[in-house]
C-alpha positions, 0 to 999 in steps of 0.5 A: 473842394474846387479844383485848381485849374491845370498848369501851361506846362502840364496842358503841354505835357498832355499833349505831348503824351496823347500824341505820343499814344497815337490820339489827336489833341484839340487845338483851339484857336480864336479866330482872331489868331487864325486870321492874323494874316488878313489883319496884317493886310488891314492894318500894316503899316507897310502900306495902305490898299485900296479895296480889292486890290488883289483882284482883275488882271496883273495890269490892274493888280500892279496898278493899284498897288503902285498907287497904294503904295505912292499914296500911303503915308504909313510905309516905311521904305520905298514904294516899289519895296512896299508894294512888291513885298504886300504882292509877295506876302499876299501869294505867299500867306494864301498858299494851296487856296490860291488857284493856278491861275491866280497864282500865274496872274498874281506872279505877271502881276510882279513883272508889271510892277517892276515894269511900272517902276522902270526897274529891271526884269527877273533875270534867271540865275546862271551859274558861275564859269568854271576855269 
């Protein structure tokens, strides 16, 4: 007599119970699913990169995305918007793995775009007179 396989929800509620007792649960992942981020920076339709962009120093790194993002035909809103949100989510999706020091390039890297686009710099926020 063969088994039925196991339904989603009961799957779930295993886990919920192995938990509960203190014991680890197996999750399984693709690793198609792990590196969804890294398809994004492939095949978004935010912009097209050129290889390596993210590498050198904040110069180069604001250079190549100011290209990329006046080259593409993909993107859907202005290209400073464009290559200023691909620099965010590249800093923001690498998390703990990125240096200090990349991180410290990487966020120059957003001065010299703005720089580059003649837009204004980050000004810190102040907080509203009283009275």
């Amino acid at each position: 007599m063969k088994r039925k396989p196991a339904a989603r929800h009961d799957i779930k509620s295993r886990g919920k119970r192995l938990r509960a007792r203190g014991q680890a649960t197996s999750h399984r992942r693709t690793r198609q699913a792990r590196r969804w981020s890294q398809t994004v920076s492939e095949n978004s339709n935010a912009l097209d990169l050129e290889p390596n962009t993210f590498g050198g120093s904040a110069r180069q790194v604001a250079a190549a995305l100011k290209r990329s993002a006046e080259h593409s035909r993909r993107r859907k809103s202005p290209p400073f918007r464009s290559a200023m949100s691909m620099l965010n989510f590249f800093v923001n999706r690498a998390g703990r793995n990125l240096s200090p020091d990349r991180r410290a390039v990487l966020t120059m890297a957003k001065g010299k775009l703005r720089e580059m686009f003649g837009r204004l710099p980050n000004r810190p926020i102040r907080s509203k007179p009283t009275g």
